[in-house]
N, C-alpha and C positions, 0 to 999 in steps of 0.2 A: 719885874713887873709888880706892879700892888696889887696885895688881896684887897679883892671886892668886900665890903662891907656892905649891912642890910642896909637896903634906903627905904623911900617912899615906895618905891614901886613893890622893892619884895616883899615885904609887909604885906602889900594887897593881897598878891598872891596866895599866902598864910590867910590872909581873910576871908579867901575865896573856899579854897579847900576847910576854912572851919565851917562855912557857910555854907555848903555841900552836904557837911557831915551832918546840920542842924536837920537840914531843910530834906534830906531823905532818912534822918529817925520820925520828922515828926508826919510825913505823909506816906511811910512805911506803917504807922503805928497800927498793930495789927487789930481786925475786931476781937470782941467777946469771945462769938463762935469760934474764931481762928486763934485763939489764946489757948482754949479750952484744949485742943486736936494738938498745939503746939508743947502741951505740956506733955505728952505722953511722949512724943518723937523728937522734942529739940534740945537737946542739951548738949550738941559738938558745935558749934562754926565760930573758929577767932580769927580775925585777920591779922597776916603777917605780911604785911609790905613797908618798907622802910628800906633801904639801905645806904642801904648806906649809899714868853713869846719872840718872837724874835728877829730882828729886820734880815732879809734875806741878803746874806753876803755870796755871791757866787762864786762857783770856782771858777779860775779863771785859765784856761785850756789853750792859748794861745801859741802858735808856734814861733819859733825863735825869729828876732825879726834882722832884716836884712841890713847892713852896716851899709848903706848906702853913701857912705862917705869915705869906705876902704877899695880904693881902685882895683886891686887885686880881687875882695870877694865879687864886688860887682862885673867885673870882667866876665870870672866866672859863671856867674850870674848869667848872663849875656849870653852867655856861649853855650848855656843849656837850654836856654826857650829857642834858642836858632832866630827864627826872623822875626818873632814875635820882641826881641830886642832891637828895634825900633822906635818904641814905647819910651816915652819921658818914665824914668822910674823917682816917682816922688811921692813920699807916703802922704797921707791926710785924708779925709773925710768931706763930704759933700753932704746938707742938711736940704730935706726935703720936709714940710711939715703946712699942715694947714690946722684949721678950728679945732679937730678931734685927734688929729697923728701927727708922732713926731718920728720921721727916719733917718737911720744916719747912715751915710753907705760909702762904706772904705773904696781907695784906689787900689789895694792890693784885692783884688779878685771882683773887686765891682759887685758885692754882695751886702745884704742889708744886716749894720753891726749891733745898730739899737732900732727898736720898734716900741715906743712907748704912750701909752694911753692918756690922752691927756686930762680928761673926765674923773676918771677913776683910779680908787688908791684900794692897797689890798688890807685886809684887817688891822695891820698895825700902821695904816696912815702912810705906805710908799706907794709912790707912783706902780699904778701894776705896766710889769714889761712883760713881753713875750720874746725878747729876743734881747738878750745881753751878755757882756762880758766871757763871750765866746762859748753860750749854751748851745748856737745854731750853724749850719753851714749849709751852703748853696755851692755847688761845682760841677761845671763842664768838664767830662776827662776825653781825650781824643786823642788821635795818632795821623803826626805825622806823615809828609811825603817823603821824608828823609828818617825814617823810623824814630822820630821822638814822640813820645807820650808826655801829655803835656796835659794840666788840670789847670783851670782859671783862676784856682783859690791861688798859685803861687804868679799868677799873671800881672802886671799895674798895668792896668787901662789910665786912659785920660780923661778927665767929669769935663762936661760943659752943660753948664743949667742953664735954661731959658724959658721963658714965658709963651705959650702959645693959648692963646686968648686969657681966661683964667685960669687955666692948666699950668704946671710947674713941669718943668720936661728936662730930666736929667737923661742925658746922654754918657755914659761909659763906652771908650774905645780902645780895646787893644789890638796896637795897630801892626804893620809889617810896611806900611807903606804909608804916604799922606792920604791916598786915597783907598788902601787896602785894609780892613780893620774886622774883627769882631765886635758886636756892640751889646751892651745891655741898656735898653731904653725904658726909661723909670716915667709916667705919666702921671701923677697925682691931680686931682679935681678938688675944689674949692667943697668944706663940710662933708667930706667922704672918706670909709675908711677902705672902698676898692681902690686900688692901683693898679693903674694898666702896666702891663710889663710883655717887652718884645725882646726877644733873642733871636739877633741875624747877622749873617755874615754879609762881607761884600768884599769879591774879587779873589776869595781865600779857595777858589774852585780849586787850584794849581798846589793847595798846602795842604787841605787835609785830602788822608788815605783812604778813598772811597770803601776800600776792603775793608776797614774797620770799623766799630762803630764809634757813636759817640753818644755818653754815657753821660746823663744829667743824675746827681745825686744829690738828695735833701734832706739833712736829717738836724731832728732838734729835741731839747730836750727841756719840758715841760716844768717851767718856773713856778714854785708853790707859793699862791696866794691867800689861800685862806686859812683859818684859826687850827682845824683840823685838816692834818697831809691824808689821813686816811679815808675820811670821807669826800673833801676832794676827789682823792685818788678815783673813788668808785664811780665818776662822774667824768674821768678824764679819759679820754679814747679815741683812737683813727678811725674817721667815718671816711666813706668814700664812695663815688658815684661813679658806677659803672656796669657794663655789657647792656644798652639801652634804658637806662634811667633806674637802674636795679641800686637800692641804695644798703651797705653792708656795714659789717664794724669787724674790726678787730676787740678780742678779750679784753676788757675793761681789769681781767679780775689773774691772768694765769701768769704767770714767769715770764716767757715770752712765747709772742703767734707772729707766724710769719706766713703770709700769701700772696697768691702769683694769680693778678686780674688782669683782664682783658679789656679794651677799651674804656678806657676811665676818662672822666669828666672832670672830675676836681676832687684831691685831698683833701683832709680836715683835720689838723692836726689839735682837738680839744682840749680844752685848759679847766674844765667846766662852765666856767661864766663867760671864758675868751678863748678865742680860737683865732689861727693862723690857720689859712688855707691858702691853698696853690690851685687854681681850675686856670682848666688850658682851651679854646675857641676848637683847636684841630684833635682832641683828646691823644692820650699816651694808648698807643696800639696794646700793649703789655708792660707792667708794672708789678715789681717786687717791693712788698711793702711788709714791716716788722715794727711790734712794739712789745719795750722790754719795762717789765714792772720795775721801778728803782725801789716804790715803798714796801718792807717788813712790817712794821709793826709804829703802832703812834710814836711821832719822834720830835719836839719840837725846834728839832737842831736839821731837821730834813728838810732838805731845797730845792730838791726836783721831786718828779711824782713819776713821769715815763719817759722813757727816750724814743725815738719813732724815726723810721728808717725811711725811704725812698730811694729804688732806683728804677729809671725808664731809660730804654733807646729812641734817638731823636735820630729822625732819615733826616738823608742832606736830599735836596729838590735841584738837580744840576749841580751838584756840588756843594753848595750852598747850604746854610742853617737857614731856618723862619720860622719859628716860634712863636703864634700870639700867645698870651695869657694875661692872667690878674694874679695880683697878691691880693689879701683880705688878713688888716689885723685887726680885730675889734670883737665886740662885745657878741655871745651866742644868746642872742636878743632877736625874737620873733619881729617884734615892731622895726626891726633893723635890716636883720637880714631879707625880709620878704619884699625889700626892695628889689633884690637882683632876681628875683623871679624867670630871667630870661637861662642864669645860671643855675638856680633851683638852689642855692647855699641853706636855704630855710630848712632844706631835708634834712640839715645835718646835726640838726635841735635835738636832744632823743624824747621825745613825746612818747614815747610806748612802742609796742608792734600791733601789728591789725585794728580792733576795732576802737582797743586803749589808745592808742595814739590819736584815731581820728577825733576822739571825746574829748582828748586832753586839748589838742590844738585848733579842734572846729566849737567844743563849747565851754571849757574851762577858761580856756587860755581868753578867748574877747571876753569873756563874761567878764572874769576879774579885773582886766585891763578896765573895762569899763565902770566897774564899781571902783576902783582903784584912782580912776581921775578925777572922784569927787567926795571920796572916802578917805580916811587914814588907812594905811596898809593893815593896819590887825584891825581894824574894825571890817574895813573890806573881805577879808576870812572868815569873820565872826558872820555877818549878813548874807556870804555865797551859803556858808555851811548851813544855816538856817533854811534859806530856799531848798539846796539840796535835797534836806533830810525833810522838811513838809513835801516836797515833791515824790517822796520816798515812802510817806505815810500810810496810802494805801498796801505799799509790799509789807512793809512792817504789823499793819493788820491783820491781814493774812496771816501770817507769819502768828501773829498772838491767839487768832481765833483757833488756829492748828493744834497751839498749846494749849487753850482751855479746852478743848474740846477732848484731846488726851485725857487733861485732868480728869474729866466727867466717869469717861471710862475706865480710869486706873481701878477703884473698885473689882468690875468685871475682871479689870487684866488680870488685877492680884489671886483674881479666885479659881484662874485658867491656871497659872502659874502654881495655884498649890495644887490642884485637881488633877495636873498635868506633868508634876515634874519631874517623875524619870521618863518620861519620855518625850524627848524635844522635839521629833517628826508631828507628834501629832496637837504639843501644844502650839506650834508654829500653824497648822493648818487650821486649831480653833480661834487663833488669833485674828486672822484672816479673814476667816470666816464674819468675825466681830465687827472689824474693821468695816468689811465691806456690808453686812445690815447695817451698821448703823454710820455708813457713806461717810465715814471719815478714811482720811488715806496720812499713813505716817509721813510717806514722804512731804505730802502738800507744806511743812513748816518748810523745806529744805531750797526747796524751789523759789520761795520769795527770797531766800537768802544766797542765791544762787545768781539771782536777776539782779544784786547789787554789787555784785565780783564786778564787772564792768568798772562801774564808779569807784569803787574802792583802788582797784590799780591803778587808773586812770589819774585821781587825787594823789596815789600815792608818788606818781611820776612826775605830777603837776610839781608841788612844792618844793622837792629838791632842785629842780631842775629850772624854775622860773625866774630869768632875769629880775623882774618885776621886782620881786622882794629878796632882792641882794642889796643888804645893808639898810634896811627898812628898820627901825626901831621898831617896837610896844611896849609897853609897859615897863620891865624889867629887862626884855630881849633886846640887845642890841642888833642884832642881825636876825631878820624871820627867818634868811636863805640859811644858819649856822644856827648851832645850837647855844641857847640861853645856859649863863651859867647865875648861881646864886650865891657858891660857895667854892672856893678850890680845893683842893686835897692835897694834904702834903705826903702824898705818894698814890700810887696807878692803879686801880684796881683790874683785872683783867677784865675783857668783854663790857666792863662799865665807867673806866677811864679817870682821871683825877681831878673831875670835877663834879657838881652836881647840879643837874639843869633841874627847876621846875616843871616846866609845862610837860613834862614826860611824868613826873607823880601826880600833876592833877589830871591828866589823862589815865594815869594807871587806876586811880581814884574810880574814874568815875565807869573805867571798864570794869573794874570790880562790882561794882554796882550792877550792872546792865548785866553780867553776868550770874550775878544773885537771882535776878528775876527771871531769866530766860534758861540757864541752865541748872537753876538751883529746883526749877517745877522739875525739870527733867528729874532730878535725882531723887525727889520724892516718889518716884514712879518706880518699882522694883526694877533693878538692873537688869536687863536682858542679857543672857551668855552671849560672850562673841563682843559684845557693846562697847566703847570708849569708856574709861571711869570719869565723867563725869567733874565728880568732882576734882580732880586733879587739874581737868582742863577749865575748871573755874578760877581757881588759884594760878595755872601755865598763865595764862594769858594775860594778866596786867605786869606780872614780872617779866613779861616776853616782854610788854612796852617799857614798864621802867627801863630796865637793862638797855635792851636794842636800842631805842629813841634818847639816851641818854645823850648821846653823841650825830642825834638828827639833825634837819631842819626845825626850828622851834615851829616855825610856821605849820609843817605839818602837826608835829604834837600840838597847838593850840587847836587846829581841824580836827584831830581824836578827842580831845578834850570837849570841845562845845558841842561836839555831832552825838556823844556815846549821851552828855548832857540831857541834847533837847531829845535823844530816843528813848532815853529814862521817863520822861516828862510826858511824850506821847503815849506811851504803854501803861504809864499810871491813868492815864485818862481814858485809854480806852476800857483798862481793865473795871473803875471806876465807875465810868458816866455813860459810857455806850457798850460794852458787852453785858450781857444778864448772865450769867452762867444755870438758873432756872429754867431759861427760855432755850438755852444750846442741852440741856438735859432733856428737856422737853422733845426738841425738836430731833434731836437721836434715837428717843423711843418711837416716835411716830414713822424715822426713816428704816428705825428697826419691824416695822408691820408692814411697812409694803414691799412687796417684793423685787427683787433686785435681781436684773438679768447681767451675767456676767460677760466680759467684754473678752476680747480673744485673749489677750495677756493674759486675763485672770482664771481663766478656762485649762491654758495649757498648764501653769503655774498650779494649779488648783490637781489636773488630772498627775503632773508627772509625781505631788509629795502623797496622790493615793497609790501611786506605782510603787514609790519608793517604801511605803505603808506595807503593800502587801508583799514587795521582796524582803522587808525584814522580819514579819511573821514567816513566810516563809522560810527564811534561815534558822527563826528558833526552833522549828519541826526539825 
């Protein structure tokens, strides 16, 4: 593949981050006053942040195929299915396919061989499949009235396609009789990517061994479509609906999990962006399901992501099979799946758990859809994030007024902290003390930043996770859903990969920033024993984004980048144009003269550190 060279676009980007660096030295510039205070304490802080394909050839797993031309092996042949050699044995394929799916479904076992999207290509321009070249398998195993165990994958049925209104209706039969047959019945609908699917016998009462079961098994193994197998990967997982509408997942993330559910509604067998599901009308009474990690480590020679297991027992009703169901191959697309509503396939999306999910899919998910149908996709991010974060402004206030108000009182704290410091029982109780005349509460910054955990998960779930912006350009990204590259590496770095995206340094950029003003007042404040350093986690945390996000959704690092942006922008202005910090000194003294009745918390809190006060006098006697 060719290395990328700077274009138009990366350049911008370089222009962005100079124009960042301009535009917060020159509305940093500090006053007179604060030059003056600065010279005596500032002579440490440098920043150090910098640092630093392949078309999918499948294996092909087929079993050895039947010389249907050697009388002796087919004899053979014959004489092991027992009556089920009846059946014309003739290999070939039968094409089912409308506007969006194309399937292709063998005579040997009447199973679906290709499933391919016809919309969509995966990052290097193929066709994306979910079922090919013998990644998947569908099989009936059953026994006999004459003790044969007999599985459908080694059966040939007979196709006969036909039209029933605009439906396309493939019939597979394998038969024992002209009128005695097992059937698999293929329904397709005109712009859809459900397929009805019925597995039923007729007149087979007298063949299979009621005493036995019969064992439907599904298992397949997840075709890697995108740039990266291991982000992918952490996106790729068996969802599934069951014991009354209870929807669960197998490990996204461990070796392998395996569990044993109870009436189940429909598999999901996740590809991240596409999904293969199997939902059955009568649900699987009990089902054994397992999914086994294939990915180690970034590889870009890797071609699956997990393998995923299925097995259920199917009762015979008088002998008999009847199985309704659907296949589902297509896109894990809200605006898609929330058609089958009747199935609930939408659940199978992972929006989040509890309140994150409902944020992500009741107001993230329309919100952008709807900016997105009249918006360019990274413009449409750039204008959700702005709304967000104005709508966020008053907790972010809060949040700032907490920290000036700190400020105010640092002085006092400092003079507790030297009047007090062998002993910490009672410098904590004059702190307190402080706190509470002069009606500030340390917690009060923590709380506003507490009441944006919601959003933040919620966004964070959103971006990877949204059809929407799979394979969306901007700027310099070719993929929002995949990470932006600028530069390749000619070798891997651990944890940060051999390339180098942008939009995760201009977010690092600008969390460095936003961290200068919100935890850099902190540090000015003398360290409390016990306390985080501060400083370290001002530095942690844009290397947490460089690194980690290196290998994201660009889309989300563009949303850290313009969000951490316009929070910088808002806190200069409030600190600026609407706080006084005269008027929050002011009004500290005035809440330190009137008297303050203590609340039960601060009462018990207040009596147990005079308890603790006088059992430690008491000890020094």
């Amino acid at each position: 593949m060719e290395e990328k060279k700077l274009d138009i676009n990366s350049i911008i980007g370089f222009v962005l981050i100079f124009g960042i660096l301009l535009g917060w030295m020159y509305l940093r510039q500090p006053s007179p006053e604060e030059l003056e205070a600065q010279k005596a304490q500032q002579e440490q802080l440098e920043a150090e942040v910098q640092a630093a394909e392949q078309p999918i050839e499948n294996e092909v797993t087929e079993a050895p195929k039947l010389d249907l031309q050697d009388s002796t092996t087919l004899a053979k042949y014959k004489s092991s299915i027992g009556a089920f050699g009846f059946t014309r044995t003739q290999d070939g394929t039968s094409i089912l396919e409308n506007e969006l799916l194309y399937l292709e479904v063998a005579n040997k076992g009447a199973q679906i061989l290709t499933a391919k999207m016809k919309d969509f290509v995966t990052y290097d321009s193929i066709p994306v499949y979910l079922v090919k070249d013998g990644n998947a398998n569908f099989e009936l195993s059953f026994t006999t009235n004459d003790n044969r165990v007999l599985s459908t994958k080694d059966l040939y049925f007979e196709p006969s396609l036909t039209k029933s209104g605009d439906n396309q209706v493939l019939s597979m039969k394998a038969k024992i009789s002209a009128n005695q047959f097992l059937e698999y019945r293929y329904e397709m609908k005109p712009n859809d990517y459900l397929v009805d699917f019925t597995i039923r016998s007729q007149g087979l009462n007298g063949v299979f061994n009621s005493s036995k079961p019969v064992t439907l098994e599904w298992d397949l193994k997840g075709i890697r479509h995108n740039k990266s197998v291991q982000y992918e990967n952490r996106y790729t997982r068996l969802t599934y609906n069951h014991d009354g509408d209870k929807i669960s997942k197998l490990s996204e993330s461990s070796d392998l999990d395996e569990e044993t559910e109870v009436d189940v509604k429909w598999l999901s067998y996740r590809q991240h962006f596409f999904s293969s599901i199997l939902a059955t009308k009568e649900h699987f009474k009990s089902v054994d399901i397992s999914s086994e990690n294939l990915v180690e480590e970034e590889d870009k020679q890797q071609k699956f992501t997990k393998a995923y297991t299925t097995q259920t027992k199917l009762e015979l009703q008088g002998g008999e099979l009847s199985q309704n169901m659907h296949w589902y191959y297509g896109p894990t697309d809200v605006a898609v799946l929330d058609n089958y509503k009747e199935l609930g396939l939408v659940e199978s999306i992972p929006f989040g758990w509890g309140i994150f999910g409902w944020i992500n899919r009741f107001v993230f998910t329309p919100f952008y859809t709807f900016l997105s149908s009249f918006l360019p996709y990274g413009i449409a991010i750039i204008i959700m994030t702005i709304i967000v974060r104005l709508a966020l402004s008053p907790v972010t206030y809060k949040s700032y007024l907490s920290q000036a108000k700190m400020k105010v009182l640092k002085p006092e704290l400092t003079e507790l902290n030297e009047k007090y410091k062998d002993n910490a029982m009672k410098k904590q109780q004059e702190t307190m003390k402080l706190y509470n005349k002069a009606g500030v509460s340390p917690m009060s910054g923590c709380i506003p930043a507490l009441l944006q955990l919601p959003i933040f998960y919620s966004l964070f779930m959103f971006f990877p996770t949204s059809f929407a912006l799979r394979q969306k350009p901007f700027l310099w990204a070719e993929d929002l859903s995949s990470y932006d590259t600028i530069f390749n590496l000619p070798f891997n770095i651990p944890f940060y990969g051999d390339h180098v995206s942008l939009f995760p340094i201009l977010a690092s950029i600008a969390i460095f920033f936003y961290m200068m003003m919100t935890t850099g007042q902190s540090m000015q404040m003398q360290q409390q024993p016990g306390m985080p350093n501060m400083k370290f986690i001002m530095y942690l945390s844009p290397i947490f984004m460089l690194v980690f996000f290196n290998n994201y959704a660009s889309g989300l690092s563009l949303y850290y980048f313009v969000s951490n942006l316009i929070t910088i922008f808002i806190m200069l202005a409030i600190k600026n144009y609407i706080l006084d910090e005269d008027k929050i000194h002011a009004q500290i003294q005035e809440n330190k003269k009137k008297p303050k009745k203590e609340n039960k918390f601060q009462k018990k809190m207040r009596e147990m550190m005079e308890q603790a006060e006088e059992q430690k006098k008491a000890g020094r006697r």
